[in-house]
PDB file as gemmi writes it, atoms N, CA and C in Angstrom:
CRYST1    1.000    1.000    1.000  90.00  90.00  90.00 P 1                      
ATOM      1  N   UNK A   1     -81.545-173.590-136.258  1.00  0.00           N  
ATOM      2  CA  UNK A   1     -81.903-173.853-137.624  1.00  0.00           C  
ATOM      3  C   UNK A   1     -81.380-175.237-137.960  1.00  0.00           C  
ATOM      4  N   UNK A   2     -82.069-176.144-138.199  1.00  0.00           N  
ATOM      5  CA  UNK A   2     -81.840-177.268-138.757  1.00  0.00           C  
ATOM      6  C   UNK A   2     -81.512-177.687-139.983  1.00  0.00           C  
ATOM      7  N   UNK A   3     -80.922-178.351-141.124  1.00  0.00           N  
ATOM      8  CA  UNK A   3     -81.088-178.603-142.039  1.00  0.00           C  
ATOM      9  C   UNK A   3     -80.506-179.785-142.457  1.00  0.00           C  
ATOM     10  N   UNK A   4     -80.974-180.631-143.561  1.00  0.00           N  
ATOM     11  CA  UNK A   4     -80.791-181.703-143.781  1.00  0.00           C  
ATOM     12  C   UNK A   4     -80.203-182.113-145.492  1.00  0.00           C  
ATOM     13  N   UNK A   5     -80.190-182.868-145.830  1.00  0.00           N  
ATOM     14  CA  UNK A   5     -79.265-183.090-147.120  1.00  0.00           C  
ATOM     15  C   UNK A   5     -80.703-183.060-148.236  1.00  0.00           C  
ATOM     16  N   UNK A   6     -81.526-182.081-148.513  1.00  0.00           N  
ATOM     17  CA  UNK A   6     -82.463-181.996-149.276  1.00  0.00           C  
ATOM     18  C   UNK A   6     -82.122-180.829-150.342  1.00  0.00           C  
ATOM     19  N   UNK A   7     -80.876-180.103-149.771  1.00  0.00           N  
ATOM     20  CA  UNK A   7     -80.051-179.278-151.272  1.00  0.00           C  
ATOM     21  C   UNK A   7     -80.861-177.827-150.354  1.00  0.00           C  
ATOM     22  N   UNK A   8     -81.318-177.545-149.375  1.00  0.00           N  
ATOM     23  CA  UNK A   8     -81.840-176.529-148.840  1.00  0.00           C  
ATOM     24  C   UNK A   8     -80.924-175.487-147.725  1.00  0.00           C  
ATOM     25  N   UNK A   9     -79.888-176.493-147.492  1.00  0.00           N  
ATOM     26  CA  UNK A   9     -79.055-176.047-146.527  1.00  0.00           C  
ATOM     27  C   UNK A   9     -78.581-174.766-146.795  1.00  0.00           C  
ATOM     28  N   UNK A  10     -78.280-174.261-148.137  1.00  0.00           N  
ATOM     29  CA  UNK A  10     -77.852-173.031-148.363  1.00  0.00           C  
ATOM     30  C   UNK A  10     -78.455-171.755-148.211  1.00  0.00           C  
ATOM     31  N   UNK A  11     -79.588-172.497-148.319  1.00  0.00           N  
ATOM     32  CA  UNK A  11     -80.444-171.060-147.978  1.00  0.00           C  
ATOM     33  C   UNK A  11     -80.541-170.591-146.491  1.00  0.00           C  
ATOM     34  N   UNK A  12     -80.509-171.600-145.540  1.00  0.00           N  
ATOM     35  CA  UNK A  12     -80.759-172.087-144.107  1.00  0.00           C  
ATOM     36  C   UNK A  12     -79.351-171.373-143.581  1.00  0.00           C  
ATOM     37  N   UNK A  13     -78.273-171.433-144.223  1.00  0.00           N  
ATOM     38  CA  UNK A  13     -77.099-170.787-144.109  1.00  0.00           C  
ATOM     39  C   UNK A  13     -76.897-169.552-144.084  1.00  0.00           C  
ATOM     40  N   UNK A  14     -77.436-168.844-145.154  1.00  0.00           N  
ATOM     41  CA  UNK A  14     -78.097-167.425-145.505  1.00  0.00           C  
ATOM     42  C   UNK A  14     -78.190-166.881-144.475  1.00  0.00           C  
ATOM     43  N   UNK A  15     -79.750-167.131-144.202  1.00  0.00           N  
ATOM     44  CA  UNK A  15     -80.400-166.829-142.788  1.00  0.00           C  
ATOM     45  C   UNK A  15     -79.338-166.737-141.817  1.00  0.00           C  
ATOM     46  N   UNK A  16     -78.898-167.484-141.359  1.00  0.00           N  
ATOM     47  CA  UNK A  16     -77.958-167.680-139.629  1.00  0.00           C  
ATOM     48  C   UNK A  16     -77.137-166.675-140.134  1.00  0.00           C  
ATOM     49  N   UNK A  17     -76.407-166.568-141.404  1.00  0.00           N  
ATOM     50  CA  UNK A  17     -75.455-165.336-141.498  1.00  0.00           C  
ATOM     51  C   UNK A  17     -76.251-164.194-141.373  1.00  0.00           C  
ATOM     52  N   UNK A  18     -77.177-163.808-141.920  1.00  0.00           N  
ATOM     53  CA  UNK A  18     -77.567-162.248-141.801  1.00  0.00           C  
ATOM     54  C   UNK A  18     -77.886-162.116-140.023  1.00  0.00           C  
ATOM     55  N   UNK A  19     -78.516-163.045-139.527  1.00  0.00           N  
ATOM     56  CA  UNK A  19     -79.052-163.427-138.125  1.00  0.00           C  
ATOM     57  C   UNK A  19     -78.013-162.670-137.450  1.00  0.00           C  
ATOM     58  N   UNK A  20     -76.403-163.712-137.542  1.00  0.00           N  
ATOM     59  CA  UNK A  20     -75.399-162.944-136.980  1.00  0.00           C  
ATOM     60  C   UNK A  20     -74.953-161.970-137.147  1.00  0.00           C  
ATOM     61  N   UNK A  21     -75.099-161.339-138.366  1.00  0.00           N  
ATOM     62  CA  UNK A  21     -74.826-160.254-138.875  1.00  0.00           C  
ATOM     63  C   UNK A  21     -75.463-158.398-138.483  1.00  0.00           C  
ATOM     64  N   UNK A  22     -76.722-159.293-137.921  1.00  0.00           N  
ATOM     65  CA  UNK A  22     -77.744-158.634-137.487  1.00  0.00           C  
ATOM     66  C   UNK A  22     -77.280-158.337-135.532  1.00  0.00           C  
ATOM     67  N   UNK A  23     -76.507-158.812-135.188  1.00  0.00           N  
ATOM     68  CA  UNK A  23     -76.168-159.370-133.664  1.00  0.00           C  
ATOM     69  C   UNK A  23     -76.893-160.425-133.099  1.00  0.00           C  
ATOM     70  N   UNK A  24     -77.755-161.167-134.009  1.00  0.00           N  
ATOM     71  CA  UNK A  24     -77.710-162.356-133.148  1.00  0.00           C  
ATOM     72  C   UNK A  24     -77.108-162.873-132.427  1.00  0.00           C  
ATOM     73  N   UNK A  25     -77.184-163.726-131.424  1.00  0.00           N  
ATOM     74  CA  UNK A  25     -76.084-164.591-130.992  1.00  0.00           C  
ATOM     75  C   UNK A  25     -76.731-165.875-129.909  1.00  0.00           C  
ATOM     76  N   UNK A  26     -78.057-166.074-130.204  1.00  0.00           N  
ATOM     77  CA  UNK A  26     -79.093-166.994-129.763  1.00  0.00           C  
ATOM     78  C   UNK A  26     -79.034-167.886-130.846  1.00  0.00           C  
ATOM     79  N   UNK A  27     -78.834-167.838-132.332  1.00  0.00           N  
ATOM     80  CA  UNK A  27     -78.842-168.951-133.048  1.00  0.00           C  
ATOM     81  C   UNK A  27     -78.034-170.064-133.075  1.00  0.00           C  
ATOM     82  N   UNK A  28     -78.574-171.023-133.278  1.00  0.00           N  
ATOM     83  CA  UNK A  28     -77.964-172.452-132.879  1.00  0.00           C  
ATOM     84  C   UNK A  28     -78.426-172.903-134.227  1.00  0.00           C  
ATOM     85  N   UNK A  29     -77.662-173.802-134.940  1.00  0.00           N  
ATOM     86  CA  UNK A  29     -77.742-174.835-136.082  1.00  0.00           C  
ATOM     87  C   UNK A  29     -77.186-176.141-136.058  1.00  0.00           C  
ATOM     88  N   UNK A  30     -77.873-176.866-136.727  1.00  0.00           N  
ATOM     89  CA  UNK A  30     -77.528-178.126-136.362  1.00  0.00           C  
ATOM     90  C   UNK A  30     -77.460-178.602-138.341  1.00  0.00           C  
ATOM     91  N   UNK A  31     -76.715-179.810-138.986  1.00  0.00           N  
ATOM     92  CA  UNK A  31     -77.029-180.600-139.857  1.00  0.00           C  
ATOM     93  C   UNK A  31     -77.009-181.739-140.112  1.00  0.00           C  
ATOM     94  N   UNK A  32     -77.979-182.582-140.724  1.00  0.00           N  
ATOM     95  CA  UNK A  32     -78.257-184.078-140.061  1.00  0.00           C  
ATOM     96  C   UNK A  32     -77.689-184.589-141.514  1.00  0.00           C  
ATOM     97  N   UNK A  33     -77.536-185.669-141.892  1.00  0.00           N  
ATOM     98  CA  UNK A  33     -77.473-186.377-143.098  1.00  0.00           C  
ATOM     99  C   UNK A  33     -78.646-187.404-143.558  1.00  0.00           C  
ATOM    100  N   UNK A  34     -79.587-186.880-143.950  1.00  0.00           N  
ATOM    101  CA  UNK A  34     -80.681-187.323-143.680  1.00  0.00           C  
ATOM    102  C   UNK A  34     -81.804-187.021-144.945  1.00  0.00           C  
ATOM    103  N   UNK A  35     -82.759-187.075-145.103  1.00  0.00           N  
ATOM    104  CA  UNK A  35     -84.019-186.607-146.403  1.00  0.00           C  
ATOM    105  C   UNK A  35     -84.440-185.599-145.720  1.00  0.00           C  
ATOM    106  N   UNK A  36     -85.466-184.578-146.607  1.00  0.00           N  
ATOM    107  CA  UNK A  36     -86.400-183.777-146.067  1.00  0.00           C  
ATOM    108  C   UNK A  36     -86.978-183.908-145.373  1.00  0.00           C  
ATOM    109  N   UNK A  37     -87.711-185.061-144.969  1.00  0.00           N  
ATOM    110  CA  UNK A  37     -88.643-184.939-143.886  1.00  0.00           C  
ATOM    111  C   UNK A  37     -88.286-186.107-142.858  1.00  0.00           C  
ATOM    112  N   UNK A  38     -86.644-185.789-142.464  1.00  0.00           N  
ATOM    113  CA  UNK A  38     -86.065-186.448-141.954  1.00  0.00           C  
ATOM    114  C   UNK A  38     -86.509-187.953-141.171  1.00  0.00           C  
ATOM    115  N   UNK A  39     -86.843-188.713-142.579  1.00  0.00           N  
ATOM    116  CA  UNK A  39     -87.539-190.233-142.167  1.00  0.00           C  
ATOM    117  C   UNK A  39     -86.691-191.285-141.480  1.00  0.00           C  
ATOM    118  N   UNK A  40     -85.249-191.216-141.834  1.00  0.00           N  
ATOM    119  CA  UNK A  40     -84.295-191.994-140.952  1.00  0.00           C  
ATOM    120  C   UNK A  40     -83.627-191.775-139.939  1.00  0.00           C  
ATOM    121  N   UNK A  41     -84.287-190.025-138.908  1.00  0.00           N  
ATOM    122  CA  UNK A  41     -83.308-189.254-138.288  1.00  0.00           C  
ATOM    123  C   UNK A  41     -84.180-189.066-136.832  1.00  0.00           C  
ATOM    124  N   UNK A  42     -85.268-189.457-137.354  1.00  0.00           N  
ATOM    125  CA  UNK A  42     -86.492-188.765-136.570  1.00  0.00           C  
ATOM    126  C   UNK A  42     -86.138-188.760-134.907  1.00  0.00           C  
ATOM    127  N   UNK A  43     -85.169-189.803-134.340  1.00  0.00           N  
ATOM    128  CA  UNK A  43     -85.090-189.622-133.420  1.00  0.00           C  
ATOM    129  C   UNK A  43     -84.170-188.456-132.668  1.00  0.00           C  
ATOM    130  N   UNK A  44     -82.985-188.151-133.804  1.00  0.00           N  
ATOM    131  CA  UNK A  44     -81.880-187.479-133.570  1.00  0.00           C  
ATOM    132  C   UNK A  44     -82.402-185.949-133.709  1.00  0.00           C  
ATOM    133  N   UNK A  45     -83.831-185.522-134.793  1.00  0.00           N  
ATOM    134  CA  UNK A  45     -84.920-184.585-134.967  1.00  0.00           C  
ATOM    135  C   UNK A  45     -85.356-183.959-133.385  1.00  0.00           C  
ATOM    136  N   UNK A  46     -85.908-185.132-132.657  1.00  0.00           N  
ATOM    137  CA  UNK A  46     -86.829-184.901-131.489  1.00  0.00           C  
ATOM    138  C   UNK A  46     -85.103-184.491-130.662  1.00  0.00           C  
ATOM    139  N   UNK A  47     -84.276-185.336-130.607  1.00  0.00           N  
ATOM    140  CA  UNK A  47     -83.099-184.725-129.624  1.00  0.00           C  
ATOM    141  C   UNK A  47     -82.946-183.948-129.196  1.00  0.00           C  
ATOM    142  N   UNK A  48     -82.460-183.188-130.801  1.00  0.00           N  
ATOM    143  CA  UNK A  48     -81.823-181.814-131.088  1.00  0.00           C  
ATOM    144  C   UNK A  48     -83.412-180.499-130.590  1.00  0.00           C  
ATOM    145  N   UNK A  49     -84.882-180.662-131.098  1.00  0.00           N  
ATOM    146  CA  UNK A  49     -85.712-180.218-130.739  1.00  0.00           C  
ATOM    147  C   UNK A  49     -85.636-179.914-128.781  1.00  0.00           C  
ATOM    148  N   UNK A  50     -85.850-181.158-128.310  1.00  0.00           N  
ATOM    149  CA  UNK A  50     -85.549-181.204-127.038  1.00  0.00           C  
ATOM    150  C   UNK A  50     -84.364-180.378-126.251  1.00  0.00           C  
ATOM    151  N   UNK A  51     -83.283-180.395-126.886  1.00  0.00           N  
ATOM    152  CA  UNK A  51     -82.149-179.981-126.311  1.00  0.00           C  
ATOM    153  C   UNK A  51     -82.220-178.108-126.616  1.00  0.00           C  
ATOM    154  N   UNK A  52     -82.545-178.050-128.056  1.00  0.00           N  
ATOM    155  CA  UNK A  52     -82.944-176.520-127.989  1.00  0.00           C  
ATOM    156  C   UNK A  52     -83.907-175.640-126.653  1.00  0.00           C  
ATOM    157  N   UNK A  53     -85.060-176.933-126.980  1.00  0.00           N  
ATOM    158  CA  UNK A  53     -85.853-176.033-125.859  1.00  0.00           C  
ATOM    159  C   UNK A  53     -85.667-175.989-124.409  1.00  0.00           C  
ATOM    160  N   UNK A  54     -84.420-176.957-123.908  1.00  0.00           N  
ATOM    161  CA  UNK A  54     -84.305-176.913-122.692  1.00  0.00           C  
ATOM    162  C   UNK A  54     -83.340-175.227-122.445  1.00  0.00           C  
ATOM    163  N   UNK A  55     -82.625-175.022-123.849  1.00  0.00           N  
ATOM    164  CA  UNK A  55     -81.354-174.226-123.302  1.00  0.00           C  
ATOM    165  C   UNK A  55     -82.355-172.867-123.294  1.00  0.00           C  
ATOM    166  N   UNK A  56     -83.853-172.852-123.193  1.00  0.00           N  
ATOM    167  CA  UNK A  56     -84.292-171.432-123.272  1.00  0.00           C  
ATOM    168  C   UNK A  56     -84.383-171.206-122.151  1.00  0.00           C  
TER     169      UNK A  56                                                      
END                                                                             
């Protein structure tokens, strides 16, 4: 779960808690300092994307 400084993070937080709460233990989160549609991050975006999908 990603989230970025667009005031959304809390909800994004929510989620991963019930997730774990639930026995998840596959969730991964990351938070960037960045806008919604992360326009100054985009590369650190594709990274973190990349790096998720390798650990499947």
């Amino acid at each position: 779960v990603l989230t970025a400084d667009d005031g959304l993070a809390p909800g994004s937080d929510s989620l991963v808690a019930a997730i774990r709460q639930a026995g998840g233990t596959r969730v991964t989160t990351a938070h960037v300092a960045t806008d919604h549609s992360w326009s100054d991050a985009r590369l650190k975006l594709e990274t973190l994307v990349i790096d998720w999908l390798q650990g499947l």
